[in-house]
LUMZA-488077 format. One record per residue (C-alpha): x, y, z negated; residue in three letters. Coordinates in Angstrom, 3 decimals. Example, Ala and Ser with C-alpha at 12.3 -4.5 7.8 and 13.67 -1.06 7.14 Angstrom:
2
PT       px       py       pz resn
PT   12.300   -4.500   -7.800  ALA
PT   13.670   -1.060   -7.140  SER
This chain:
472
PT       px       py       pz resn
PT  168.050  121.635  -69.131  UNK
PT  164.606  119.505  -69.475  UNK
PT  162.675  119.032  -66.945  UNK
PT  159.760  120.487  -66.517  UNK
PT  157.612  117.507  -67.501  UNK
PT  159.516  117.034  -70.748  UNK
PT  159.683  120.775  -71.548  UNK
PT  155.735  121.023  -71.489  UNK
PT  153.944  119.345  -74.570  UNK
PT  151.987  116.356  -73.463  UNK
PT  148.294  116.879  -73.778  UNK
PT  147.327  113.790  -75.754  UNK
PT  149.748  115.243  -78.333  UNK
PT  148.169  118.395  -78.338  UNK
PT  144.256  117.551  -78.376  UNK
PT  142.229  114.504  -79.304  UNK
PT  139.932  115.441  -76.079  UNK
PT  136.716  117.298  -76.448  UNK
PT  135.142  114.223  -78.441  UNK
PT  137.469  113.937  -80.736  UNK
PT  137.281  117.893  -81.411  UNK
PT  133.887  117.443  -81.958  UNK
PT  134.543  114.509  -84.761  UNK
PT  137.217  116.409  -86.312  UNK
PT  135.017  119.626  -87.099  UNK
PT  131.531  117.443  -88.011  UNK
PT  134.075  115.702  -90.403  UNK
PT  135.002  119.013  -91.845  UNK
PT  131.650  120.102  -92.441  UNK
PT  130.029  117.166  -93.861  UNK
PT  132.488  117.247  -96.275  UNK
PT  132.304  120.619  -96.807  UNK
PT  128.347  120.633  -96.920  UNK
PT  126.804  117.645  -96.835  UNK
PT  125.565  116.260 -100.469  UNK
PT  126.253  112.652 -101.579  UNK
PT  123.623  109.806 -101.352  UNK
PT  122.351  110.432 -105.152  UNK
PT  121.547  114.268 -104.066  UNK
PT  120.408  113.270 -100.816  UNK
PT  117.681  111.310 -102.425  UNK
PT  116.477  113.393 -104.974  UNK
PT  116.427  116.111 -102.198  UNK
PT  114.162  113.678  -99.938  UNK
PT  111.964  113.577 -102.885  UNK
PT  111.129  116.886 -103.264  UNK
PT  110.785  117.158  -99.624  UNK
PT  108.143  114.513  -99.737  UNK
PT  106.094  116.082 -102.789  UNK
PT  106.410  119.405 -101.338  UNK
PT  104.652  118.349  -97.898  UNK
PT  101.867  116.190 -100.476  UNK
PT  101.329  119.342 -101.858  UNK
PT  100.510  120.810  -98.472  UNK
PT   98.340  117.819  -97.364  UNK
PT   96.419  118.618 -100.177  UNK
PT   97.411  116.184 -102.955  UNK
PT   97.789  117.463 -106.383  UNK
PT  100.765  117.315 -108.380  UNK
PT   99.547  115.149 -111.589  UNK
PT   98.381  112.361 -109.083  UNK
PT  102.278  112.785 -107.079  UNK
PT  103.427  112.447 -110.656  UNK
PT  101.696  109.826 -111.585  UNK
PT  102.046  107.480 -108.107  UNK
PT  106.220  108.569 -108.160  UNK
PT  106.634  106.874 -112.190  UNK
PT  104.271  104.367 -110.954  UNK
PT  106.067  103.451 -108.122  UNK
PT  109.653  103.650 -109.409  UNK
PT  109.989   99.922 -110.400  UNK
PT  107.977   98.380 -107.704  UNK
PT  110.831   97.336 -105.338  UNK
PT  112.919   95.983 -108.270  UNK
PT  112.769   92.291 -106.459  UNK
PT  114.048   93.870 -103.738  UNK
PT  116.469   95.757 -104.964  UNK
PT  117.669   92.769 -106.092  UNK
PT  117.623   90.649 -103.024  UNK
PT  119.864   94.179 -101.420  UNK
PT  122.555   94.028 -104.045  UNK
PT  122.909   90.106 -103.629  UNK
PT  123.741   90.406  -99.861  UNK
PT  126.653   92.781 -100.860  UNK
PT  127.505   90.750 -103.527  UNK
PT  127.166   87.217 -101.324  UNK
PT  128.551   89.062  -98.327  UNK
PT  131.770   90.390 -100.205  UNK
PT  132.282   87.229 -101.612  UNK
PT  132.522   85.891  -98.778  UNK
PT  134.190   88.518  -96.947  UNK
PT  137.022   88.322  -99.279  UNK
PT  137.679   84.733  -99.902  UNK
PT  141.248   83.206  -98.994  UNK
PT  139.965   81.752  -95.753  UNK
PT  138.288   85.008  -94.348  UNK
PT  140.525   86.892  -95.618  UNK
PT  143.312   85.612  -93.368  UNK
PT  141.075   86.089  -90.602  UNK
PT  141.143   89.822  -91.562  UNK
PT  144.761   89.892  -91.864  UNK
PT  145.224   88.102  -88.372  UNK
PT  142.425   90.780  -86.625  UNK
PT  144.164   93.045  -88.097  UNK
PT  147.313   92.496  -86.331  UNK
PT  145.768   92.898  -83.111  UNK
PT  145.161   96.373  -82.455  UNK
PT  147.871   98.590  -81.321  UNK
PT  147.348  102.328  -81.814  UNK
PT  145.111  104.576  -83.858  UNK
PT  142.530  104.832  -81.798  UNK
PT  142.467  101.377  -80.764  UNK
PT  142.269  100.184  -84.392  UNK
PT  139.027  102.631  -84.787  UNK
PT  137.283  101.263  -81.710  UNK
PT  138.348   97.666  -82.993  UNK
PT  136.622   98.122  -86.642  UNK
PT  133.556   99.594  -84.681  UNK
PT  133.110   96.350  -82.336  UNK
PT  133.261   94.088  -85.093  UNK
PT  130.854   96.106  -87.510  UNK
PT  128.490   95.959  -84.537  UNK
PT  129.007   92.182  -83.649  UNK
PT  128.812   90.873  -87.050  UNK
PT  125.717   92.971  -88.152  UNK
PT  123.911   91.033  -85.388  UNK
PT  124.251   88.227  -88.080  UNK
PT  124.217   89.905  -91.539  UNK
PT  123.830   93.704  -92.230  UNK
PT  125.695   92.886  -95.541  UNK
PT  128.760   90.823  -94.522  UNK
PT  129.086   93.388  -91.590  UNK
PT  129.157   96.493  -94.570  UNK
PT  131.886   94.574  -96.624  UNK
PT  133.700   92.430  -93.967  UNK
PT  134.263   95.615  -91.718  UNK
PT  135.413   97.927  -94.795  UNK
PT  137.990   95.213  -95.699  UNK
PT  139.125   95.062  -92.233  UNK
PT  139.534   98.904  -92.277  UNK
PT  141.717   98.777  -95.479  UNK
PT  143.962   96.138  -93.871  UNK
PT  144.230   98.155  -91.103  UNK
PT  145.222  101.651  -92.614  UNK
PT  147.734   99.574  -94.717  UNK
PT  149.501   97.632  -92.033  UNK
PT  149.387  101.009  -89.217  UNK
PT  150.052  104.518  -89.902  UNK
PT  148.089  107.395  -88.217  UNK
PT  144.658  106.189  -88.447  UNK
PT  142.045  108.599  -89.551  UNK
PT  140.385  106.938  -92.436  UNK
PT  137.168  108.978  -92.266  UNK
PT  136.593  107.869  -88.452  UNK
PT  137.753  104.432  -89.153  UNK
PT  135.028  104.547  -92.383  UNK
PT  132.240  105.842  -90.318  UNK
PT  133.250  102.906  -87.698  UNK
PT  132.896  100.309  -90.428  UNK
PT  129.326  101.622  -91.288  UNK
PT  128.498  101.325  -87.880  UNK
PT  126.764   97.895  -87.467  UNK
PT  124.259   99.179  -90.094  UNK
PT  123.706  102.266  -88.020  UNK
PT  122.762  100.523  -84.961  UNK
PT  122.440   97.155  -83.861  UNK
PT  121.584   95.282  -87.135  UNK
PT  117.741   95.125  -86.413  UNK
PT  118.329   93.550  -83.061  UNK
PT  119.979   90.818  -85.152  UNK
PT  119.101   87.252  -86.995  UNK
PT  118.740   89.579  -90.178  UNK
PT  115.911   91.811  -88.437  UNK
PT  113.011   92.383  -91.530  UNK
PT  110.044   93.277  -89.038  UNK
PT  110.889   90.503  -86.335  UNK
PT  111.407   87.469  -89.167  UNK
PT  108.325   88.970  -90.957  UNK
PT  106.373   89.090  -88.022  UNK
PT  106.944   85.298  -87.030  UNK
PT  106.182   83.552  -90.095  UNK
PT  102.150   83.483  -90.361  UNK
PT  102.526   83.173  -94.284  UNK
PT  104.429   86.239  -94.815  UNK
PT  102.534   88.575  -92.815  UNK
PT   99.324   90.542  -94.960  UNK
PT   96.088   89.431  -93.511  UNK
PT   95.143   92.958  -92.477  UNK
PT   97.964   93.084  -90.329  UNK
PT   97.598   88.991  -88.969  UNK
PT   94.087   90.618  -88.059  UNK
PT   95.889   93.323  -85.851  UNK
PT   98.937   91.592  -84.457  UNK
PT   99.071   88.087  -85.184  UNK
PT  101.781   85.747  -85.160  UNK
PT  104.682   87.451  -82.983  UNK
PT  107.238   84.740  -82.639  UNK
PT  111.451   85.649  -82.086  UNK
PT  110.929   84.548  -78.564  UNK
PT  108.897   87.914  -78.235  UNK
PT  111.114   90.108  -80.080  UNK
PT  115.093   89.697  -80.680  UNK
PT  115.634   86.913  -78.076  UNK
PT  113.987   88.660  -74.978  UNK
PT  116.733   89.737  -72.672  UNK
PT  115.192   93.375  -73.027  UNK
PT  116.841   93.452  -76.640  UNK
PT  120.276   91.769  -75.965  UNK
PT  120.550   94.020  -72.991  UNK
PT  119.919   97.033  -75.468  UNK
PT  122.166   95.656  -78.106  UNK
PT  124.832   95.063  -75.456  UNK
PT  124.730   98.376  -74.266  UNK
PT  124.788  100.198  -77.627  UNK
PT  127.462   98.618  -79.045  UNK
PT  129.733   99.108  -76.048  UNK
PT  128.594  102.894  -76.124  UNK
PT  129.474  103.061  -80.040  UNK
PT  132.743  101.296  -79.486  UNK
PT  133.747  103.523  -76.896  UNK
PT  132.650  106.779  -78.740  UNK
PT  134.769  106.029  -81.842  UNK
PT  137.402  105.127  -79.415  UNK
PT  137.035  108.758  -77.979  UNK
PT  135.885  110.831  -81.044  UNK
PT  139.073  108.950  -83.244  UNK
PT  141.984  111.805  -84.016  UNK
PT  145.057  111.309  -82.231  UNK
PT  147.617  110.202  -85.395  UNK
PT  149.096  113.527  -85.290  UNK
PT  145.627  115.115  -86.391  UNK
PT  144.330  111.798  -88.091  UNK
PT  143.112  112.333  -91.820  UNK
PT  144.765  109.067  -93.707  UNK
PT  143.557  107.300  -96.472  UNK
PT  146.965  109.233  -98.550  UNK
PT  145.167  112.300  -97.434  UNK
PT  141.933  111.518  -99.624  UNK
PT  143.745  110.398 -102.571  UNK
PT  142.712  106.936 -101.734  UNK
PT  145.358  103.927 -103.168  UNK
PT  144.652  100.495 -101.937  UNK
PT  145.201   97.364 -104.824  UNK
PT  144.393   93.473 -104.336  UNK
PT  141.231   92.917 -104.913  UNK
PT  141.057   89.699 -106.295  UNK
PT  144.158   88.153 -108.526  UNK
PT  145.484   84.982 -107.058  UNK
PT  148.041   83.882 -109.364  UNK
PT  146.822   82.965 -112.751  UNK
PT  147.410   79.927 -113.835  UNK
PT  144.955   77.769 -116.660  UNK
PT  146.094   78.580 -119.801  UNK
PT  144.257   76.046 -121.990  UNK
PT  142.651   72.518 -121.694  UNK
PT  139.223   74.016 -121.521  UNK
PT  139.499   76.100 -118.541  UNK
PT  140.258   72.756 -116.409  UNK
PT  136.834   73.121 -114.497  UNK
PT  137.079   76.202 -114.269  UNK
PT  140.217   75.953 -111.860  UNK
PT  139.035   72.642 -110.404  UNK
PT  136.935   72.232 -107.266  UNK
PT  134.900   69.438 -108.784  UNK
PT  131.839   71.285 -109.576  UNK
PT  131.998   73.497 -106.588  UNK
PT  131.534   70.486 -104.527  UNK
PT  128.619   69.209 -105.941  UNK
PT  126.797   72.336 -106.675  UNK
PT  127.423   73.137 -102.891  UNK
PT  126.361   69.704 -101.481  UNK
PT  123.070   70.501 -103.401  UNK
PT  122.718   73.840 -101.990  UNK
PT  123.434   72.812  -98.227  UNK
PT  121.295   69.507  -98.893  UNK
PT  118.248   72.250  -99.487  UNK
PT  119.518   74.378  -96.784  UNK
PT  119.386   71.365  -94.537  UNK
PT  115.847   70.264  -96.075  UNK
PT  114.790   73.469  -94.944  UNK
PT  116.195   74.354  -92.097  UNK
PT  114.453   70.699  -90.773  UNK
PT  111.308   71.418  -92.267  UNK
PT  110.308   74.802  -90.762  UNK
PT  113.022   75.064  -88.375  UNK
PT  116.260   77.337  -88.073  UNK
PT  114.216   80.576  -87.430  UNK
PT  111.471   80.415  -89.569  UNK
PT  113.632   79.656  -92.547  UNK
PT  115.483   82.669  -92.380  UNK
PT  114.376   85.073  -94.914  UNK
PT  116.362   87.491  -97.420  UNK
PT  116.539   84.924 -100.321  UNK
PT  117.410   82.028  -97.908  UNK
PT  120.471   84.476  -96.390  UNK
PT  121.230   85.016  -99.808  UNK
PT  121.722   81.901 -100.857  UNK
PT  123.274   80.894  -98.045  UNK
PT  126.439   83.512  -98.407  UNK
PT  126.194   82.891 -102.090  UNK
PT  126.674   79.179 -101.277  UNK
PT  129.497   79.542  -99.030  UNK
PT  131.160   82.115 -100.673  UNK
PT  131.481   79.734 -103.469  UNK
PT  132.825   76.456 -101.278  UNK
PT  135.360   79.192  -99.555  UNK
PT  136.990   80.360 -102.712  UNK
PT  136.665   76.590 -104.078  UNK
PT  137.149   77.210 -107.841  UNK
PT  134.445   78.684 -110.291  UNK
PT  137.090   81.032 -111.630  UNK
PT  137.939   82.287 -108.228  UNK
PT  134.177   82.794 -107.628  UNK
PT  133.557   84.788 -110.813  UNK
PT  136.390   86.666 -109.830  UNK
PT  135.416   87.586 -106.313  UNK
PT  131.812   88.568 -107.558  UNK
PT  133.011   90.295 -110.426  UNK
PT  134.960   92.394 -107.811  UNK
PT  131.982   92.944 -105.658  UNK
PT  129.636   94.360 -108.379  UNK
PT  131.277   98.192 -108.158  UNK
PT  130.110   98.348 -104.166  UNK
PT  126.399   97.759 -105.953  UNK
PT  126.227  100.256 -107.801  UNK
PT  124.459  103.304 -105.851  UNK
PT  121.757  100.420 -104.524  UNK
PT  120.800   99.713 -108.096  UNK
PT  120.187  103.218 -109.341  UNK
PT  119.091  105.128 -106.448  UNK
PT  116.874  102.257 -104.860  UNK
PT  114.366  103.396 -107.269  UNK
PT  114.245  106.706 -106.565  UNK
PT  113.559  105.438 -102.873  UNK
PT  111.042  103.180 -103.900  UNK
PT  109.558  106.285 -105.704  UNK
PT  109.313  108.061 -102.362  UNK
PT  108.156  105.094 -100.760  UNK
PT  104.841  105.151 -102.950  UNK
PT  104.366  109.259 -102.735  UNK
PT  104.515  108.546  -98.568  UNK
PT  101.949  105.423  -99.089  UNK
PT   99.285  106.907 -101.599  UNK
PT   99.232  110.459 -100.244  UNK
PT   98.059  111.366  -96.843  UNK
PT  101.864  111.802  -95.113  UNK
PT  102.237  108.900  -93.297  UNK
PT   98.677  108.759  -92.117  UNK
PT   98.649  112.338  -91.190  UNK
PT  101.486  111.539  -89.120  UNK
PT  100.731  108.505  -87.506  UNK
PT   96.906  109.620  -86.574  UNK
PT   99.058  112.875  -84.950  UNK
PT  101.318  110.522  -82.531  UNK
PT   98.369  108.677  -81.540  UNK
PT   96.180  111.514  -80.481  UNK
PT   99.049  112.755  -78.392  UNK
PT  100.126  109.385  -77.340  UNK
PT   99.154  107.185  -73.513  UNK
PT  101.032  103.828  -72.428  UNK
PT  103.581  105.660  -71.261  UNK
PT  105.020  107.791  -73.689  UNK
PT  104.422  105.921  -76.368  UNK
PT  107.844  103.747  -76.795  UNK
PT  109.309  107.400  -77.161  UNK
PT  106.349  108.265  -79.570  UNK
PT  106.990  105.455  -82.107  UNK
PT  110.947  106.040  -81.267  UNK
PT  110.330  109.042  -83.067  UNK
PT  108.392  108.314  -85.634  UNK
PT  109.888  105.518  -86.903  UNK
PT  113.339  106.995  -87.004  UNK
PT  111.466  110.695  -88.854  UNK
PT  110.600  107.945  -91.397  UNK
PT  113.618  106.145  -91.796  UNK
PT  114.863  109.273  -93.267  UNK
PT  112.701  108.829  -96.113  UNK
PT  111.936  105.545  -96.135  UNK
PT  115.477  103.869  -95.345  UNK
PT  114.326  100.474  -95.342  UNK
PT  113.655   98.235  -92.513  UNK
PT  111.485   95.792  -94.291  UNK
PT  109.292   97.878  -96.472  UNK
PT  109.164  100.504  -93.915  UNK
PT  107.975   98.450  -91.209  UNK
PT  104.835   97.355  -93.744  UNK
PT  103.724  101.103  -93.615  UNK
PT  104.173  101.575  -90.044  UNK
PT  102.668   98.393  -88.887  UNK
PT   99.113   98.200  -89.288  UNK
PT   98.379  101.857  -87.290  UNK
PT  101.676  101.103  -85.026  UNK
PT  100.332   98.109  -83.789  UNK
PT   97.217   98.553  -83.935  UNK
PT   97.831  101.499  -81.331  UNK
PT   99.576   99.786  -79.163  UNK
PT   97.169   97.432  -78.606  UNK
PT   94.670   99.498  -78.107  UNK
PT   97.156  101.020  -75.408  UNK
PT   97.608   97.653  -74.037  UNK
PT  101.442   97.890  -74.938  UNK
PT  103.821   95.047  -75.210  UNK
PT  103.548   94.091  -79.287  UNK
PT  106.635   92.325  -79.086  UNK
PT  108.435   95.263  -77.698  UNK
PT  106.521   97.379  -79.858  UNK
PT  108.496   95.230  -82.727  UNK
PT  111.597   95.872  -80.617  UNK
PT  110.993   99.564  -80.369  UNK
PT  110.429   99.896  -84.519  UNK
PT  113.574   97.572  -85.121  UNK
PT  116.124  100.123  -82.681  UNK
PT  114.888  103.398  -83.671  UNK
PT  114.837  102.548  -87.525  UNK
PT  118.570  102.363  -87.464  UNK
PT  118.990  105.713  -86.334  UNK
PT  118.527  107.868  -89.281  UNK
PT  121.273  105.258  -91.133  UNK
PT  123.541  107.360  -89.259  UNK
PT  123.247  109.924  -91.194  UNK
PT  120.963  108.731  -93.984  UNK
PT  124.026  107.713  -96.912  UNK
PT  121.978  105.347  -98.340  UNK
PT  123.046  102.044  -96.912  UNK
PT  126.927  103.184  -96.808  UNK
PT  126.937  102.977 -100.553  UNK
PT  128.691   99.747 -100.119  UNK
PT  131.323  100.674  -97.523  UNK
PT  132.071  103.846  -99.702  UNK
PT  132.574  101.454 -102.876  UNK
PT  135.216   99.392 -100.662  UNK
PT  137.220  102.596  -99.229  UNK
PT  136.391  104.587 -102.373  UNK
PT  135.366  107.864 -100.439  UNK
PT  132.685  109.783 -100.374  UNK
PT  129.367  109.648  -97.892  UNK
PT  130.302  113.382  -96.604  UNK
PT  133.691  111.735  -95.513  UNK
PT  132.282  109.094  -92.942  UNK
PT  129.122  111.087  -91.893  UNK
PT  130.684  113.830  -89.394  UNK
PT  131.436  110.579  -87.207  UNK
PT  128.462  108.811  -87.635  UNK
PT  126.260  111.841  -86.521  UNK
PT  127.882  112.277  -83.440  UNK
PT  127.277  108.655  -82.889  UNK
PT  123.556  109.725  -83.749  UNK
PT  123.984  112.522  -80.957  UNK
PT  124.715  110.109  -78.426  UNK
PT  122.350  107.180  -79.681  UNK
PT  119.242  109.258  -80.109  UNK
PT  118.726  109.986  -76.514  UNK
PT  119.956  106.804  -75.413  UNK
PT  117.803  104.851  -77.848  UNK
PT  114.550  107.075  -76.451  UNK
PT  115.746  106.136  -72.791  UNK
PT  116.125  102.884  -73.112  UNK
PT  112.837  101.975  -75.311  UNK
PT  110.769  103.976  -72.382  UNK
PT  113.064  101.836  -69.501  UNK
PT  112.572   98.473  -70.996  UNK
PT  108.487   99.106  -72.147  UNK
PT  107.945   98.846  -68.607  UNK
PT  109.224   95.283  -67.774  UNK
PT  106.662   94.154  -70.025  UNK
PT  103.048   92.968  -69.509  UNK
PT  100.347   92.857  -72.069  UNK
PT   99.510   89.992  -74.256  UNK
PT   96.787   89.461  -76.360  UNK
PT   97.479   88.915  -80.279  UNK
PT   98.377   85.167  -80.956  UNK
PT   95.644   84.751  -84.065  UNK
């Protein structure tokens, strides 16, 4: 006869714990309910005109600024789809790639593999939002592959989480790099804020501390909220099939592709490129010379020295160009909502409202708020930040609050609504091939648990600071 132990079902066989109940039924009703980023857009624009209307705007002048404003971010979209495109290749050449295969190896059970993909999505976006995206969605596709039982919609969602949280805090923050280079920041805002170097902003020990303590509390939720593999969801599950994505064996074929498979030219088009880098880098100094285009070109550079051979290149960004596809065409459509919230009345309306109802003390929560509202129209850190600035700042120094901080506060709250905003998990869906209503029942429970902790620790850490004036 069994025991009695034996005879009674253990109860991590039964349940996944109250967390991972609660990720299991979000996950079945985003993907039951929840539209896909292209839907989600178009539905955020008629939100937007419908609340113009209401302002008082009319509708041929909405018209007129949306198909006015649909092209104007084109540079940028741009500059978005080259830091998928540099961060893939990178992500997936031969010598990063065996680093993936060797992480990979590490973790030992479902959950731990989940909890695994979310630390590294966190980590690395703390360096590039981009080669966080595709580094931690091939590390998830090396993972389901090598271990059975992991749930490929919390393991998705954990991939996606750098972007969701901690990127801003990071060397890739828009609003912090804009805000210490003197040259890049409009003179109506200089006149506000001046010159608020990285020493004020991502390097204070206020922002480590907070990027410390939300990644370990998003590891440890997707370790929680992650199915048990009896109740996991595998990639088989959604129909998803995994194949190489780059070739390695082909051979030259004919006397004219010899430089193609030859690391001649790759060497001396990349000791040009890290000759300017190093130029650079000298002349303004490591910091300063950080912008998009320079982070661009510095993954494009490397991604072409780690793969060695143009052909391998090609191939690798050939492969990358299907993860771009949702930031070319809907970034647009955002960029048309970004010019209905900046030529109507909404975001003025709004920001005059927090700062009637605003003192020194509640207003880290205030702009907490605000920004992340926002974000879920306007999910973009950069060009965001240049509509919220001039009235944000200008606030808080009229409040006599910390600008720096103020930065700080912008840069942690902004990622929030990328939880469940599908807009900047267009690339991690390209690389698992899912959909956004797969991966966002875990991410919004991460938002459940971030939201309140984000609003805590903005209001905690606004009061270690003292007031400075603007640097002019």
């Amino acid at each position: 006869m069994e025991s009695q132990e034996n005879a009674s079902p253990k109860p991590d066989r039964l349940t996944a714990g109250a967390l991972a109940r609660c990720g299991i039924a979000l996950a079945d009703l985003s993907e039951q309910w929840f539209p896909d980023a292209l839907v989600f857009a178009l539905l955020a624009i008629v939100i937007v005109f419908v609340t113009a209307l209401l302002l008082g705007s009319s509708a041929r002048d909405l018209a007129t600024d949306f198909g006015e404003g649909f092209w104007q971010l084109i540079p940028f979209t741009l500059q978005m789809a080259m830091i998928i495109i540099g961060g893939y290749v990178v992500a997936v050449s031969p010598p990063v790639a065996r680093v993936i295969r060797q992480l990979a190896s590490i973790p030992r059970t479902p959950r731990g593999a989940v909890a695994f993909v979310a630390f590294f999505a966190s980590v690395s976006a703390l360096i590039s939002w981009g080669f966080s995206l595709v580094f931690s969605g091939l590390l998830v596709r090396e993972l389901v592959q090598r271990k059975r039982g992991i749930d490929y919609r919390a393991a998705g969602a954990a991939a996606y989480l750098g972007a969701g949280s901690v990127w801003a805090l990071g060397l890739s923050s828009s609003a912090a790099l804009l805000m210490a280079t003197r040259e890049s920041i409009p003179p109506a805002l200089l006149k506000i804020s001046g010159v608020i170097p990285l020493t004020r902003t991502i390097f204070t020990w206020q922002s480590i501390a907070t990027a410390v303590i939300i990644i370990a509390v998003s590891v440890f939720i997707a370790y929680l909220s992650a199915p048990t593999a009896e109740r996991a969801k595998v990639a088989e599950d959604l129909g998803v099939r995994f194949e190489t994505p780059i070739p390695s064996d082909e051979k030259r074929r004919a006397p004219g592709e010899w430089l193609e498979y030859n690391g001649i030219l790759t060497v001396l088009i990349c000791a040009i490129g890290f000759g300017y880098l190093a130029r650079l880098f000298i002349a303004k100094g490591p910091l300063a010379a950080l912008d998009l285009n320079n982070y661009n070109f510095i993954f494009l550079v490397l991604g072409m020295l780690l793969h060695w051979t143009p052909r391998a290149f090609i191939k690798a960004v050939t492969a990358s160009v299907p993860a771009t596809t949702g930031v070319l065409i809907q970034f647009p459509f955002y960029a048309g909502i970004f010019a209905l919230m900046t030529k109507s009345t909404i975001s003025t309306e709004l920001a005059h409202f927090f700062v009637r109802i605003s003192t020194a003390g509640t207003y880290p929560i205030l702009v907490s708020v605000y920004s992340a509202i926002l974000g879920l129209f306007v999910p973009s850190g950069g060009s965001k930040w240049l509509i919220e600035a001039p009235y944000v700042l200008d606030a808080a120094r009229q409040l006599h609050a910390n600008l720096g901080w103020v930065v700080q506060i912008y840069n942690t709250a902004e990622a929030l609504p990328n939880l469940l905003n599908p807009f900047w998990m267009l690339p991690v869906l390209g690389l698992l091939n899912v959909r956004a209503r797969d991966l966002v029942g875990y991410s919004a429970l991460q938002l459940m648990v971030h939201l309140p902790l984000v609003l805590f620790l903005m209001w905690l850490f606004a009061r270690t600071f003292a007031y400075s004036p603007p640097t002019l």
